[in-house]
C-alpha positions as CSV (number, residue, x, y, z in Angstrom):
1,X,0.0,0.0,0.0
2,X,1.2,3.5,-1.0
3,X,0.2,6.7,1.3
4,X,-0.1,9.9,-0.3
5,X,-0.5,12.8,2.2
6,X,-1.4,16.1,1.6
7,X,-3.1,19.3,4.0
8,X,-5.8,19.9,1.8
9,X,-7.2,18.1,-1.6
10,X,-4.2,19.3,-3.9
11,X,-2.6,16.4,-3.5
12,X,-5.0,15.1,-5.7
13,X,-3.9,15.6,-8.6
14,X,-1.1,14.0,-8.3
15,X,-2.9,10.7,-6.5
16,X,-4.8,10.9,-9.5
17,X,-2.3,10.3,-12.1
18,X,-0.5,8.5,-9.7
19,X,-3.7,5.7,-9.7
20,X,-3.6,5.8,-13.7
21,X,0.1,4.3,-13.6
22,X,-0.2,1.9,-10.9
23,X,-3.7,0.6,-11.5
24,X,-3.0,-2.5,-9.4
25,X,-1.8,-1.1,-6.3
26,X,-3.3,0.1,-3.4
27,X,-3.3,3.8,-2.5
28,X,-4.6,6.0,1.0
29,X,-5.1,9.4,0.9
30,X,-5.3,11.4,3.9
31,X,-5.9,15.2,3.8
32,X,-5.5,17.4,7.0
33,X,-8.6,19.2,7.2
34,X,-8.5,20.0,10.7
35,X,-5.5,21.8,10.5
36,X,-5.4,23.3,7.2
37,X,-4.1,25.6,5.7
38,X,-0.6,25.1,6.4
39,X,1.1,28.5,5.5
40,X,-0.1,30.6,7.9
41,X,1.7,28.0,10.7
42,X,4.7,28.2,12.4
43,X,7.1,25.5,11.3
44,X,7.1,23.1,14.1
45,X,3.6,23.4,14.2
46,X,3.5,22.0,9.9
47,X,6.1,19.2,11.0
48,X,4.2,18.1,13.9
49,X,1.1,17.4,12.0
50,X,3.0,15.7,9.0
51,X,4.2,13.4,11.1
52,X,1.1,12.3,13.4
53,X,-0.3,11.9,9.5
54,X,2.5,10.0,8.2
55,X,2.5,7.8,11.3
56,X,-1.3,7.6,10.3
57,X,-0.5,6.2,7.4
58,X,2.3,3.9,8.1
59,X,0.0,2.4,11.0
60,X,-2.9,1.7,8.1
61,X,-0.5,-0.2,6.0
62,X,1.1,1.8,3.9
63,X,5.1,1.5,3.8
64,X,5.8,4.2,1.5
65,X,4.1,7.2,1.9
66,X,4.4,11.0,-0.5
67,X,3.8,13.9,0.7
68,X,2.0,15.7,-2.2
69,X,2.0,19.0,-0.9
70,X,5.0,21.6,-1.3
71,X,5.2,23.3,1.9
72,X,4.9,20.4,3.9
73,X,7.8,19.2,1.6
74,X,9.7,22.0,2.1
75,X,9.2,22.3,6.0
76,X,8.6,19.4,7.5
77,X,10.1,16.6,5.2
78,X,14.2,16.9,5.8
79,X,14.0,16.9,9.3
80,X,11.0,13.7,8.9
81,X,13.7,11.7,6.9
82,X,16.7,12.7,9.1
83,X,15.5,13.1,12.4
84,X,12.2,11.5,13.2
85,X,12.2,8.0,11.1
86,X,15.5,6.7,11.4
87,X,14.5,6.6,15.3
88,X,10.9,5.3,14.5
89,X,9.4,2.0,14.7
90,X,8.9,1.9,11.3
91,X,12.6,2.9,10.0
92,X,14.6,0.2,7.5
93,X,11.2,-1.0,6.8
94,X,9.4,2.3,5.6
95,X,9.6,5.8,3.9
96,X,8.8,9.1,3.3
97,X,9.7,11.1,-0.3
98,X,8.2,14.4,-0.9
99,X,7.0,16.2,-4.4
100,X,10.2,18.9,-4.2
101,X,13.0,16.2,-5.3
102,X,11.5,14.9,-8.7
103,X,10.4,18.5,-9.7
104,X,14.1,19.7,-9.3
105,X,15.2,16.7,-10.7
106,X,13.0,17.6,-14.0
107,X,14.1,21.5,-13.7
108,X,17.9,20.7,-13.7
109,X,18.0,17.0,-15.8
110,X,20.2,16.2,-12.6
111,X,19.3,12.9,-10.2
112,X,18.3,14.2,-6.9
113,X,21.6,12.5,-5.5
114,X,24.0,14.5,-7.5
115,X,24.1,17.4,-5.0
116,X,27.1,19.0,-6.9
117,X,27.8,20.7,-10.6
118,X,27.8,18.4,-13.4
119,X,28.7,18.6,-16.8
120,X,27.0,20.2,-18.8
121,X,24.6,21.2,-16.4
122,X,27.0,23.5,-14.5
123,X,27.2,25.8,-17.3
124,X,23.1,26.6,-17.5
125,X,22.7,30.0,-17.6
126,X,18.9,29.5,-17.9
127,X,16.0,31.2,-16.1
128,X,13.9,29.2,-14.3
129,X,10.5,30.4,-12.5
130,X,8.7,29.3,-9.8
131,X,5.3,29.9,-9.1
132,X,4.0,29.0,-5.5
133,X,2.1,29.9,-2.0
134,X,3.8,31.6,0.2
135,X,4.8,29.6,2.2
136,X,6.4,27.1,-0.4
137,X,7.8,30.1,-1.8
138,X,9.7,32.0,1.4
139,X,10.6,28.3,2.3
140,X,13.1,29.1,-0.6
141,X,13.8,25.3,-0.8
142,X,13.5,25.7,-5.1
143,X,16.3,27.8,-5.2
144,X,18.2,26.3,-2.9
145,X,18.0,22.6,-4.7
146,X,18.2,24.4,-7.9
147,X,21.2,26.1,-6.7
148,X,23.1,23.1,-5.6
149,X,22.8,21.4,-9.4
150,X,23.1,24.6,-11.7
151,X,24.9,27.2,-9.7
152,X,24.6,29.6,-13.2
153,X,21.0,29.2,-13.6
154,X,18.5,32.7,-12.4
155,X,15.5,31.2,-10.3
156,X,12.7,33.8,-9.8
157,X,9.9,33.0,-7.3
158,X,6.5,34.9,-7.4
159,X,4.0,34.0,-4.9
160,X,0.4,33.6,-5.9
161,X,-1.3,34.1,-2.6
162,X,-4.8,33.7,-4.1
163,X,-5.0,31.3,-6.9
164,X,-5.0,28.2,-5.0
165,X,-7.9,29.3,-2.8
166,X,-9.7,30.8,-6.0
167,X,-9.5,27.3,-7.6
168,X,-10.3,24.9,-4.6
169,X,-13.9,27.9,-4.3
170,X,-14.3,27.2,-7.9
171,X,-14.0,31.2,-9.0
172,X,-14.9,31.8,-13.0
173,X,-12.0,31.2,-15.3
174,X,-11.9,34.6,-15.9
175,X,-11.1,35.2,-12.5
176,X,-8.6,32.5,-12.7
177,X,-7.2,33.8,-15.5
178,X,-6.4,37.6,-13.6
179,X,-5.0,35.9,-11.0
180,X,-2.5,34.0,-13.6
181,X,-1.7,36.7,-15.4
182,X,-0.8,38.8,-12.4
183,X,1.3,36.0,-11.2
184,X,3.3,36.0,-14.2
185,X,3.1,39.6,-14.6
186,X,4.7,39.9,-11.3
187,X,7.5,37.1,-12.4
188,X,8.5,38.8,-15.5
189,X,8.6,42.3,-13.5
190,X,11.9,40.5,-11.9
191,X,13.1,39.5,-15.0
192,X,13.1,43.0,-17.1
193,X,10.5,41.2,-19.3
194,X,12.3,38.4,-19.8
195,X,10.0,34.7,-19.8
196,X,11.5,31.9,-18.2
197,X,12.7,28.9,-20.0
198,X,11.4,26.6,-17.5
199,X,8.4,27.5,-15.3
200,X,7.5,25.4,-12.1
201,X,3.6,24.9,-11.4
202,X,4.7,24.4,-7.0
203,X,1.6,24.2,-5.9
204,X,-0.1,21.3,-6.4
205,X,-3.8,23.1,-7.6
206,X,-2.1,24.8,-10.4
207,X,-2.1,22.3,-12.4
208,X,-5.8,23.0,-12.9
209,X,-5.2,25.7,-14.4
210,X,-2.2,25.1,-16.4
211,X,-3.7,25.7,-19.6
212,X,-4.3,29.1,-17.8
213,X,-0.2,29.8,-17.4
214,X,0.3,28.0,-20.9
215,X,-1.8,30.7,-22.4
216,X,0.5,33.7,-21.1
217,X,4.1,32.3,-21.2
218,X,5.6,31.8,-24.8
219,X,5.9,28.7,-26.3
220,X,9.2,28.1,-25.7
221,X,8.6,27.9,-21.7
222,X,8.2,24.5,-20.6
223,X,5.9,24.2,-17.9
224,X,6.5,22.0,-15.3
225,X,3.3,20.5,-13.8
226,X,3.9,18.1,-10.7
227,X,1.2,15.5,-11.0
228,X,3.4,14.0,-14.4
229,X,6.8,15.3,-13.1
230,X,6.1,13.5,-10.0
231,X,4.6,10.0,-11.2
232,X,7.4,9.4,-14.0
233,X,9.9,9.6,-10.9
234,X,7.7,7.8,-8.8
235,X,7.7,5.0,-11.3
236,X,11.3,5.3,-11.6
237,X,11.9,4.5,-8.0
238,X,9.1,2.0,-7.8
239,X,11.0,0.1,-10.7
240,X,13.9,0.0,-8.3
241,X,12.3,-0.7,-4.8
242,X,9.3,-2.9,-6.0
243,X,9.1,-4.1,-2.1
244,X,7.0,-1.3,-1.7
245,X,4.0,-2.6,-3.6
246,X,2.6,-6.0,-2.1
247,X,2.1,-8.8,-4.7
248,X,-1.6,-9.1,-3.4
249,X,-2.6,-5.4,-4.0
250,X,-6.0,-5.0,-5.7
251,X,-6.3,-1.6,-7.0
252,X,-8.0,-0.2,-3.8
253,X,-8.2,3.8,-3.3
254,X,-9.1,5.2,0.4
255,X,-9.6,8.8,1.2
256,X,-9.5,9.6,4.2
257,X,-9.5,13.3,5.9
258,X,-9.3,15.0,9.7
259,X,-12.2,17.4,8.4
260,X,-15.7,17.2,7.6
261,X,-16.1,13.9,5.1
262,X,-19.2,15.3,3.5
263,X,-17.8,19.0,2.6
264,X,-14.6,17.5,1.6
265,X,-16.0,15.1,-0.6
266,X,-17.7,18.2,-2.6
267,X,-15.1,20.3,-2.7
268,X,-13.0,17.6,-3.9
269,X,-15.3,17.1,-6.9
270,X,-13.0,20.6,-8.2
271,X,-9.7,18.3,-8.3
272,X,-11.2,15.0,-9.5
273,X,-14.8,15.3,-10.6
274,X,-15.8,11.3,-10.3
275,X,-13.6,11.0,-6.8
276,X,-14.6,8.6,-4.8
277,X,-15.9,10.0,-1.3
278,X,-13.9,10.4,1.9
279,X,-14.5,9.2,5.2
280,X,-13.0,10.4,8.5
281,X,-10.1,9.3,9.6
């Protein structure tokens, strides 16, 4: 069984893709609710509840669990992998990944391991942008990773405070579409007009409205949406450590949240519009 674990529901659409590649296995979802959202929270507070909800997890089966949500990625999952389960009960036989490795893997064609310059890489004297909460975004964990791998390359950040709450109260597309454009308005103000060449979607409802960001960067951008960034990676290490999946999995999908099952399951409708309903967990 596979755990994927996010605060809110934008986790998935990643789950969801992640379901279409691994149709036999079994997958449990499990959305914070009660604490949500996680930006406004100090950081112990964001590591705290990622852990009680991996534990969660790892207690309902699962032996692998992602955490498809950037800022508790970018908080809460270093110190989960260094600090908290290599003391657990659950450590040699369990683990933890987050969505912020693959994406930087994608952004810089550099494995997540290679934490120095490479050839060619080293030489990139591209622009990359990142588009994110603010959270994910003062976190600063993109350029950082980025950093490490292409020290030549420019990585702007522009925070869109508004367009993950817009899509998850299902505002017009118009409205969507301001709040996009602003977004990258405000990204190319730090560029002197200049587009990116690469353009990361970090938060995990954007992808909704990719075809939004599409629309106003030029062709030549690549957009970098997480829910297929993060499942070709995820099959790549699944290819390696197939001792996560269980030879009797049967396809199963659990949602699960700490909220309200009944509003959840509507709003989720927005991410995934035949999503199966959530109970409590």
């Amino acid at each position: 069984m596979i755990g994927v674990f996010d605060s809110g529901l934008g986790g998935l659409t990643v789950l969801r893709v992640l379901t279409q590649r691994f149709k036999a296995a079994d997958f449990v979802y499990l959305a914070d609710h009660a604490h949500v959202p996680y930006g406004n929270r100090p950081s112990d507070a964001i590591v705290g509840y990622t852990r009680d909800c991996v534990e969660d997890l790892f207690a309902r089966g699962a032996k692998l669990v992602l955490l498809g949500c950037n800022t508790a990625t970018a908080v809460a999952l270093r110190r989960l992998q260094q600090e908290w389960l290599p003391r657990s009960p659950w450590a040699g036989t369990h683990n933890v990944l987050g969505i912020v490795a693959p994406t930087v893997e994608a952004a810089t064609q550099t494995p997540w391991a290679v934490t120095s310059p490479q050839y060619p890489q080293k030489y990139n004297t591209d622009t990359i942008g990142v588009f994110g909460t603010t959270r994910t975004v003062t976190a600063g964990v993109y350029p950082e990773e980025i950093g490490k791998r292409c020290p030549k390359v420019t990585v702007v950040q522009q925070i869109c405070s508004e367009l993950a709450g817009a899509i998850e109260e299902k505002q017009p597309e118009a409205h969507l579409e301001e709040l996009v454009r602003a977004g990258i308005t405000g990204l190319l103000d730090q560029t002197d007009g200049v587009p990116p060449h690469r353009a990361i979607l970090g938060c995990t409802h954007f992808p909704l409205v990719e075809h939004l960001f599409r629309k106003h960067l030029p062709p030549f951008t690549r957009i970098l949406s997480q829910p297929e960034v993060v499942s070709d990676s995820f099959e790549d290490y699944l290819a390696r450590r197939s001792h996560y999946l269980n030879g009797d999995e049967s396809g199963s999908l659990t949602l699960l949240t700490t909220g309200d099952p009944v509003e959840v399951s509507e709003k989720a409708r927005v991410f995934w519009p035949n999503v199966p309903a959530f109970a409590r967990a």
